[in-house]
N, CA, C and O atoms as a Tinker XYZ file with bonds, in Angstrom:
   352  protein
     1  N     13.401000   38.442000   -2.805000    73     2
     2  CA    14.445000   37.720000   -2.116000    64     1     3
     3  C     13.894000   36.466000   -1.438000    63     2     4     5
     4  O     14.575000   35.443000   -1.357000    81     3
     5  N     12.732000   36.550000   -0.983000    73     3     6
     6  CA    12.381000   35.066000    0.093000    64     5     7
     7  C     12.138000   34.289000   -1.298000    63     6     8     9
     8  O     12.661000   33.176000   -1.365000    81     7
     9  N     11.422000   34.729000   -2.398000    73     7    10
    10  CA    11.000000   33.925000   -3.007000    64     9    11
    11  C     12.112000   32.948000   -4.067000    63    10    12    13
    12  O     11.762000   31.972000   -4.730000    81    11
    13  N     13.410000   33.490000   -3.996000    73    11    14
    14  CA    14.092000   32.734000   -4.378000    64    13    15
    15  C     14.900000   31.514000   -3.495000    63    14    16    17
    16  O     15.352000   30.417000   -3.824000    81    15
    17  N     14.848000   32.320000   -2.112000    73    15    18
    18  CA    15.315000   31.559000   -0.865000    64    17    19
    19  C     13.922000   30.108000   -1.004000    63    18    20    21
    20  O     14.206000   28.911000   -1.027000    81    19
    21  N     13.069000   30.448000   -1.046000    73    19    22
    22  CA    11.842000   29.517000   -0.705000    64    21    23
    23  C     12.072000   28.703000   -2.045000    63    22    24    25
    24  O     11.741000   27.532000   -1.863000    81    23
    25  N     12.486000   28.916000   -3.210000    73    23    26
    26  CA    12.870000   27.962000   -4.571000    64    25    27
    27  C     13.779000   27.336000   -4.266000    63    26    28    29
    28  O     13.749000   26.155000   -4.615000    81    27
    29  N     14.796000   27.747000   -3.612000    73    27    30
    30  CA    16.175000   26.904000   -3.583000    64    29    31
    31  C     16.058000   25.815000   -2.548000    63    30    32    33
    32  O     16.710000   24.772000   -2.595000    81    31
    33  N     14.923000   26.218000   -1.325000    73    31    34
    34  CA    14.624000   25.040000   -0.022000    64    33    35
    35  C     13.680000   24.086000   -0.699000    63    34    36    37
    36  O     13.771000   22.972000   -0.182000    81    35
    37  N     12.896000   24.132000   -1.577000    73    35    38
    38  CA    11.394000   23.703000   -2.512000    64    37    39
    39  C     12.856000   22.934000   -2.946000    63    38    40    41
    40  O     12.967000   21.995000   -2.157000    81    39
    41  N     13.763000   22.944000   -3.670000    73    39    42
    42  CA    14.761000   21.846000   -4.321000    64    41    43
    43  C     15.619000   21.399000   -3.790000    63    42    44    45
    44  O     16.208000   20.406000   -4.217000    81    43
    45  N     15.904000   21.965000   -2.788000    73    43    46
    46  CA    17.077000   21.038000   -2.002000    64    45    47
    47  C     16.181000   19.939000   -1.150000    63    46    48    49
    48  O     16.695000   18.828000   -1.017000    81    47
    49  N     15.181000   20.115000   -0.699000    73    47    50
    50  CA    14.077000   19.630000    0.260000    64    49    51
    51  C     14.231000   18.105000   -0.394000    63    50    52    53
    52  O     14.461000   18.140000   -1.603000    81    51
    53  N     14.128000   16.533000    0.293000    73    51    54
    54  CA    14.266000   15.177000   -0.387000    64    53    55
    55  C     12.934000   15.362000   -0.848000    63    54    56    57
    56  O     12.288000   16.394000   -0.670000    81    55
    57  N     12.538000   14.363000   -1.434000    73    55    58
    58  CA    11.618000   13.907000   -1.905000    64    57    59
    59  C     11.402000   12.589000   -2.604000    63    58    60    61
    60  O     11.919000   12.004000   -3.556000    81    59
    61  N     10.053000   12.272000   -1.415000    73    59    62
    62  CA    10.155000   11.003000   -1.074000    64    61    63
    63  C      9.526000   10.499000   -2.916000    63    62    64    65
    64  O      8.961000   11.143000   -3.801000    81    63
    65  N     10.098000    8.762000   -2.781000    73    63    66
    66  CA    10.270000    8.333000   -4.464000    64    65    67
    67  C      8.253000    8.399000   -4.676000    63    66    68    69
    68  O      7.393000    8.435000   -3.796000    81    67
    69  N      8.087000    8.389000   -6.400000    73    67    70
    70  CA     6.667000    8.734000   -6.498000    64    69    71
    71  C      6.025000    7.360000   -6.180000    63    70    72    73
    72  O      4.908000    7.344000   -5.664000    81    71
    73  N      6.741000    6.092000   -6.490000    73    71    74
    74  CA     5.914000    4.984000   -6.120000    64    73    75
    75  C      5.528000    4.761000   -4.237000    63    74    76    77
    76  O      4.507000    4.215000   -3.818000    81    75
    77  N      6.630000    5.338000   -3.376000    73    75    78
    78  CA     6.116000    5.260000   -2.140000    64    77    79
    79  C      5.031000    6.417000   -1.407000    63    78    80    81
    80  O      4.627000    6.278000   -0.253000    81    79
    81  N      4.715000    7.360000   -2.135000    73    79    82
    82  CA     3.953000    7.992000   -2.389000    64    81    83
    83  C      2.733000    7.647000   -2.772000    63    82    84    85
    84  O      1.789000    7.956000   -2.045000    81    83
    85  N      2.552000    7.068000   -3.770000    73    83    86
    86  CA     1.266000    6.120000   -4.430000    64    85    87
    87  C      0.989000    5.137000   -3.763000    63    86    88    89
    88  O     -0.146000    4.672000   -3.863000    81    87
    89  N      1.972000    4.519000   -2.866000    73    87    90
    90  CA     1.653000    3.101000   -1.667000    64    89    91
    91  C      1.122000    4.232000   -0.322000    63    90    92    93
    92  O      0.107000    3.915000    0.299000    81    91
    93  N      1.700000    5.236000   -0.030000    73    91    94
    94  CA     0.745000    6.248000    1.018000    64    93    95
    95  C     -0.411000    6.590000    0.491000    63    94    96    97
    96  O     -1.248000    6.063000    1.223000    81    95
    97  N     -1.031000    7.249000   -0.475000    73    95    98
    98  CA    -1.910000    7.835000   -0.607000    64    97    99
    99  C     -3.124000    6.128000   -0.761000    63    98   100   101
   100  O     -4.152000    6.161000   -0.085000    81    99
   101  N     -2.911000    5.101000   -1.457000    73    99   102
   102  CA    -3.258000    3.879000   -1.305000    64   101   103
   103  C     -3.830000    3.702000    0.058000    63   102   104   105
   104  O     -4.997000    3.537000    0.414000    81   103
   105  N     -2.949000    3.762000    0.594000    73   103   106
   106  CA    -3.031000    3.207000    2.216000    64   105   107
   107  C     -4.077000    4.252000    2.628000    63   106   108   109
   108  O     -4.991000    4.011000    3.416000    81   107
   109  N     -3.852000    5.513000    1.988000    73   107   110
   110  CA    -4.916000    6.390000    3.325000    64   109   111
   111  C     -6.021000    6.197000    2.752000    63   110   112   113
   112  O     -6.976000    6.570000    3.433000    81   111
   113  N     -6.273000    5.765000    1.776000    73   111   114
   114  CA    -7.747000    5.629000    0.809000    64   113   115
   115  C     -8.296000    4.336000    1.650000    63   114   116   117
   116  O     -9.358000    4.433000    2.265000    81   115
   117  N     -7.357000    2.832000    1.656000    73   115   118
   118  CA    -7.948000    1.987000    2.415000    64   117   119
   119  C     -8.716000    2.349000    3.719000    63   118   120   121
   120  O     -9.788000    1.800000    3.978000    81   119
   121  N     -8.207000    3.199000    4.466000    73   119   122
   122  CA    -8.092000    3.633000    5.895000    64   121   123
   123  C     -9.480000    4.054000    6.036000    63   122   124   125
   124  O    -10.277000    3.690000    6.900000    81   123
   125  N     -9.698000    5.018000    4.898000    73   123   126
   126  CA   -11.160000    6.160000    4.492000    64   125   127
   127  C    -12.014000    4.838000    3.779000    63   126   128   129
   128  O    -13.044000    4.694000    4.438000    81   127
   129  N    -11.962000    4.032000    2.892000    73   127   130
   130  CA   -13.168000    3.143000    2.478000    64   129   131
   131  C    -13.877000    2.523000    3.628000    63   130   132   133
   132  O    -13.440000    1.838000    4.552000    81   131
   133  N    -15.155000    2.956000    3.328000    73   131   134
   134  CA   -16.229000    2.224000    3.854000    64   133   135
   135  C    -16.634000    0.453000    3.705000    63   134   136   137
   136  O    -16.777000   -0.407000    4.573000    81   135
   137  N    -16.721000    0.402000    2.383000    73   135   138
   138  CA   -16.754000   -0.826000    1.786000    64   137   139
   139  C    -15.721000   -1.858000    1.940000    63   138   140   141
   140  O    -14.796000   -1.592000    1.172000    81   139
   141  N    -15.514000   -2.837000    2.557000    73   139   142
   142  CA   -14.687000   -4.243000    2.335000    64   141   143
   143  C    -13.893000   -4.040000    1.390000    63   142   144   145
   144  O    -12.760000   -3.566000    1.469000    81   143
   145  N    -14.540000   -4.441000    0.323000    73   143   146
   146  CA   -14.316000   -4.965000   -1.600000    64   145   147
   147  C    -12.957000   -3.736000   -1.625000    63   146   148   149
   148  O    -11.774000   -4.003000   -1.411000    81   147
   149  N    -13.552000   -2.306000   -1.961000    73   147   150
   150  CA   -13.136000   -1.169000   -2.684000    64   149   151
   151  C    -11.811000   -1.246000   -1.372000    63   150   152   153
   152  O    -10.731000   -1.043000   -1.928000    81   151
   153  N    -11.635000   -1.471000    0.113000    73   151   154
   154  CA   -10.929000   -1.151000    0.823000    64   153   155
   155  C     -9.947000   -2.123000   -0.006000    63   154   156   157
   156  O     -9.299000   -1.688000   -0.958000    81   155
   157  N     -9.869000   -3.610000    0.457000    73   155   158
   158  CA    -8.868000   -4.532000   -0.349000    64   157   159
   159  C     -8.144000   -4.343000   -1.887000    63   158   160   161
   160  O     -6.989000   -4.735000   -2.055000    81   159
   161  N     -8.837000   -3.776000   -2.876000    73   159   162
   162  CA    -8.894000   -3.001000   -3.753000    64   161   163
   163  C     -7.905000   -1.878000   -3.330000    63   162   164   165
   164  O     -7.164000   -1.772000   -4.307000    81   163
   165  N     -7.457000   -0.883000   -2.282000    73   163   166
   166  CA    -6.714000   -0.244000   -2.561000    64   165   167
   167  C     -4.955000   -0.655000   -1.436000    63   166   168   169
   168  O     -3.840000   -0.133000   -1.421000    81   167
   169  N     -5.484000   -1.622000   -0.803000    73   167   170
   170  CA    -4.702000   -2.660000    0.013000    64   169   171
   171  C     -3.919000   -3.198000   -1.357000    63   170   172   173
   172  O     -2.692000   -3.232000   -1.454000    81   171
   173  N     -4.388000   -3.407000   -1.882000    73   171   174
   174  CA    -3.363000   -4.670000   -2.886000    64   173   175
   175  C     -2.969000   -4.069000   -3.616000    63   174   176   177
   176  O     -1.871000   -4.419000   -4.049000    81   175
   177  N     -3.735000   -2.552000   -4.318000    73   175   178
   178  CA    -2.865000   -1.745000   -5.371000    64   177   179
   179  C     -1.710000   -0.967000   -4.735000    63   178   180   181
   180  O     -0.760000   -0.573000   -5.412000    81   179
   181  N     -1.821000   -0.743000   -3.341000    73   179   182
   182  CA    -0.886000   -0.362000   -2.189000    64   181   183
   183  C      0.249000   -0.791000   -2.233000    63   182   184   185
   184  O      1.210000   -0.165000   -2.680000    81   183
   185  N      0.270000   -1.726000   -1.852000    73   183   186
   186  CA     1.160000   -3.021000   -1.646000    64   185   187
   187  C      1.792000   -3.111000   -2.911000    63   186   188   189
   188  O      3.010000   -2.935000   -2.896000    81   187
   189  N      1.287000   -3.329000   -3.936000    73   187   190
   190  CA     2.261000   -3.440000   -5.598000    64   189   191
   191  C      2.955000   -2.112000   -5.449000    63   190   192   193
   192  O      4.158000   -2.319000   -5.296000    81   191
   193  N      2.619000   -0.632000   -5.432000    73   191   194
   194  CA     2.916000    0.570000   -5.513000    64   193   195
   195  C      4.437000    0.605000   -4.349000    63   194   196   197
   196  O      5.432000    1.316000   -4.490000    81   195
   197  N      4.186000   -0.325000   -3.330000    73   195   198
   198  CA     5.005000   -0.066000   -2.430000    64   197   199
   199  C      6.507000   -0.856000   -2.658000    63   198   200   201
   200  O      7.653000   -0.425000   -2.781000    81   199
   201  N      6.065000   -1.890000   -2.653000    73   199   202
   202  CA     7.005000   -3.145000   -2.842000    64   201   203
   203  C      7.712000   -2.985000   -4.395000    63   202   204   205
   204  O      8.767000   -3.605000   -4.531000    81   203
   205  N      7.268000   -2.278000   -5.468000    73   203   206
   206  CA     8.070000   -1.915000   -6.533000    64   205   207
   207  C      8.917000   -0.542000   -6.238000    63   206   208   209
   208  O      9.806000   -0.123000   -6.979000    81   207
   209  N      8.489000    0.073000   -5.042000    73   207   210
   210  CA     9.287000    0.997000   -5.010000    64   209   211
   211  C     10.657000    0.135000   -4.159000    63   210   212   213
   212  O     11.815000    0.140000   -4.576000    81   211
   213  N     10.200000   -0.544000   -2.946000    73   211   214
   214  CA    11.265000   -1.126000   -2.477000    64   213   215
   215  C     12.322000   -1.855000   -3.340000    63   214   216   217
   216  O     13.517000   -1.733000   -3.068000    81   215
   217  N     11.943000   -2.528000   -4.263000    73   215   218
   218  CA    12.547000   -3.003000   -4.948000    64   217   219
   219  C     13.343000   -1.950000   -5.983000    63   218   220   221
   220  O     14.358000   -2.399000   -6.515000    81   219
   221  N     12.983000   -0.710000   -6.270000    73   219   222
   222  CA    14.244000    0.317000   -6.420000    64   221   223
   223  C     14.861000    0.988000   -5.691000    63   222   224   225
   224  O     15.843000    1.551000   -6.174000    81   223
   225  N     14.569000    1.184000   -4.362000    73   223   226
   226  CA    15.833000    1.280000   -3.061000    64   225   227
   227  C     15.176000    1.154000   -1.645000    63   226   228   229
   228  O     14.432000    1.787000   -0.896000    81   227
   229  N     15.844000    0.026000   -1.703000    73   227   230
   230  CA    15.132000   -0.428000   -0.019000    64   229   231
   231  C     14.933000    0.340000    0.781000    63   230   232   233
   232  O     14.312000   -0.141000    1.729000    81   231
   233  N     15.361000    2.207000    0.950000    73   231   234
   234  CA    15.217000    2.480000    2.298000    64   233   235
   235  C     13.879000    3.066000    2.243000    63   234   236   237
   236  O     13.492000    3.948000    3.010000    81   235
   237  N     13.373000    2.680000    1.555000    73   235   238
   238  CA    12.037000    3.042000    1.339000    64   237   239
   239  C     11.410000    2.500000    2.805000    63   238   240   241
   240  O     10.880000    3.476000    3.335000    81   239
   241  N     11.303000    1.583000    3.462000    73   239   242
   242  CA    11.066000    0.822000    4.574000    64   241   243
   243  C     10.954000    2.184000    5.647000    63   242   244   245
   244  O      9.984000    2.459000    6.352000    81   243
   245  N     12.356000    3.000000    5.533000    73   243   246
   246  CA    12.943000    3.929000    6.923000    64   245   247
   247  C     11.745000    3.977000    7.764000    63   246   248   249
   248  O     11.480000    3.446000    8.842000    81   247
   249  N     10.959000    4.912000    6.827000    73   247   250
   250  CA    10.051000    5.122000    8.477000    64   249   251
   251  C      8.609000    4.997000    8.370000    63   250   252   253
   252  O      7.667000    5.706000    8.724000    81   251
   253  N      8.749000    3.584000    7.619000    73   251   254
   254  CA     7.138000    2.958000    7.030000    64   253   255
   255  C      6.082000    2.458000    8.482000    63   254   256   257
   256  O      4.928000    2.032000    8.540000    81   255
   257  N      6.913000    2.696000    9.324000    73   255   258
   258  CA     6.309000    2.254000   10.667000    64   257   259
   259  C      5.891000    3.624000   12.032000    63   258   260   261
   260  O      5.432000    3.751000   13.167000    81   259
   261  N      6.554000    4.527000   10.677000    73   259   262
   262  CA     5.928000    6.289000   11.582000    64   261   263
   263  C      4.623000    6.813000   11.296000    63   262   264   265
   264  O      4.105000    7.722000   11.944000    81   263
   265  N      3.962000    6.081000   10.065000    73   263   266
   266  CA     2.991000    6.835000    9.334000    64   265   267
   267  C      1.720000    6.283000    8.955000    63   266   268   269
   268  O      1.656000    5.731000    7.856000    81   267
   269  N      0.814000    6.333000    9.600000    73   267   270
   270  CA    -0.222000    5.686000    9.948000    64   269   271
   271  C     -0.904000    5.115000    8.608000    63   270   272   273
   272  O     -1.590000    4.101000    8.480000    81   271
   273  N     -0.551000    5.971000    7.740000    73   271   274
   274  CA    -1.564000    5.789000    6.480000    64   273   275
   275  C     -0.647000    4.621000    5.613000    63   274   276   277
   276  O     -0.944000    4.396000    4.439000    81   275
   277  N      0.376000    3.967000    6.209000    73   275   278
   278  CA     0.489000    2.750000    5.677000    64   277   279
   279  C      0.162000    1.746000    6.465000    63   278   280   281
   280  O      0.619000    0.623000    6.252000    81   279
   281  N     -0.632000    1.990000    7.437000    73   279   282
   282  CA    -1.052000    0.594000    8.440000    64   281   283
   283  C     -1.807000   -0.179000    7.813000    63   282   284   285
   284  O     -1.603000   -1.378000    8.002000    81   283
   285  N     -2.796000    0.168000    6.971000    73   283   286
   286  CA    -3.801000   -1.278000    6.552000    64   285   287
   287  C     -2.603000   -2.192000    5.279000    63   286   288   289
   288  O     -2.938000   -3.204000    4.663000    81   287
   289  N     -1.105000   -1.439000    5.142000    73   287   290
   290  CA    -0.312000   -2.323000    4.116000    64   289   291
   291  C      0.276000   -3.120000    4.636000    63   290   292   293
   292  O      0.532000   -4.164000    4.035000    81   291
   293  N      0.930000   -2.796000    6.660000    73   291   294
   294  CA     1.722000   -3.352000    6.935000    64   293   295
   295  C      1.010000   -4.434000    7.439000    63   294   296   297
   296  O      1.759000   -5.403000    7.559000    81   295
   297  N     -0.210000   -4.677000    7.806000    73   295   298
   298  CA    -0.686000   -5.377000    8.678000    64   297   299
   299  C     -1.767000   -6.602000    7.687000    63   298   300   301
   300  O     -2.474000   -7.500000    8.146000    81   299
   301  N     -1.609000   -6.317000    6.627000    73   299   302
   302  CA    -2.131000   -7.282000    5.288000    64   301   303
   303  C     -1.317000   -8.230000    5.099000    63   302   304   305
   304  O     -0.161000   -8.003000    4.739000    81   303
   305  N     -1.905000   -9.782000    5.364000    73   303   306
   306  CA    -1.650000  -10.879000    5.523000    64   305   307
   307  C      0.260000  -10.900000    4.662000    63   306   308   309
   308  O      1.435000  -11.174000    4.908000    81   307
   309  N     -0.489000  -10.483000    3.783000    73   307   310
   310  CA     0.892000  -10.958000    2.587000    64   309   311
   311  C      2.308000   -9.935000    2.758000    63   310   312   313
   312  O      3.308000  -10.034000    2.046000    81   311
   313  N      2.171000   -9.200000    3.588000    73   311   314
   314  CA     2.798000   -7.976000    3.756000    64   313   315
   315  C      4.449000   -8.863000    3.916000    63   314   316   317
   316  O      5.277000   -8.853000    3.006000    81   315
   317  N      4.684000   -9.667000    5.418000    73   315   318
   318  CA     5.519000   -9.865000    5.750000    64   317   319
   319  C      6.140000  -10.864000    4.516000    63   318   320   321
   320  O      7.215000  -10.549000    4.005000    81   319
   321  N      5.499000  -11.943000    4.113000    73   319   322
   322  CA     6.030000  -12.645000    3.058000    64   321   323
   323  C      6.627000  -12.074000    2.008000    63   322   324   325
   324  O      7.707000  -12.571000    1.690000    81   323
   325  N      6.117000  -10.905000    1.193000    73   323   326
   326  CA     6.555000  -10.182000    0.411000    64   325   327
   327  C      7.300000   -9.113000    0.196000    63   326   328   329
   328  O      7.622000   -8.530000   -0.840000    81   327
   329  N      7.724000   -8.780000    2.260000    73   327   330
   330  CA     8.798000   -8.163000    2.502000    64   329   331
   331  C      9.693000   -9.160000    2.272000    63   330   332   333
   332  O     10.479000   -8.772000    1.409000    81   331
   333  N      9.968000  -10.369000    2.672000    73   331   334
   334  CA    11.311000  -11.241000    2.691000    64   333   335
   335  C     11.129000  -11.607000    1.254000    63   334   336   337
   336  O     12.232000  -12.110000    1.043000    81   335
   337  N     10.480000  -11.695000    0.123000    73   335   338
   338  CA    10.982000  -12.147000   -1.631000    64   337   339
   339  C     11.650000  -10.735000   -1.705000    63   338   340   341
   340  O     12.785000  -10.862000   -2.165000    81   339
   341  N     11.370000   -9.533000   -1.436000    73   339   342
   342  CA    11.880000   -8.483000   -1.933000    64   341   343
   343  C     13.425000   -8.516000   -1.368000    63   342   344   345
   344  O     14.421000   -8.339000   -2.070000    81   343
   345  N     13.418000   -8.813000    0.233000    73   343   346
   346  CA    14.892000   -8.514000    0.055000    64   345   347
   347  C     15.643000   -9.213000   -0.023000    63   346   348   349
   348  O     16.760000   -8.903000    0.392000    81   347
   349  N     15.408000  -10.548000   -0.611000    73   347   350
   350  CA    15.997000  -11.715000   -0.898000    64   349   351
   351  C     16.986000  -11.082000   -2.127000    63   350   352
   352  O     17.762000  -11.819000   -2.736000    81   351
């Protein structure tokens, strides 16, 4: 019995889109690199991962400012510019 209760919450449960997912896990990799190079490297593959998700439904944004492991995306020079082409 739980285990069907626990299948039906496992699918009703949202789930967040896979590209803003791939812009988090991005971001927490920047966060963890040691290296400059390899950090920017996952800053910019971040940022593409993120901003193509925005660009298939903006509310992707909601609560991009709760979750630490997108801070090295929000705070990357190009961030704000390429928020305003997107929601142009």
């Amino acid at each position: 019995m739980f285990r069907a209760w626990d299948d039906a919450l496992r699918r009703s449960a949202p789930r967040p889109p896979a590209l803003s997912t791939e812009a988090m896990v991005l971001g927490r990799s920047a966060l963890l690199a040691a290296d400059p190079a390899e950090k920017e490297k996952f800053v910019a593959a971040g940022l593409d991962a993120l901003f193509a998700a925005v660009a298939a439904d903006p509310n992707t944004l909601a609560g991009l400012h709760l979750n630490p492991d997108f801070t090295p995306l929000r705070t990357h020079p190009t961030f704000a510019t390429r928020l305003r082409a997107v929601r142009k």
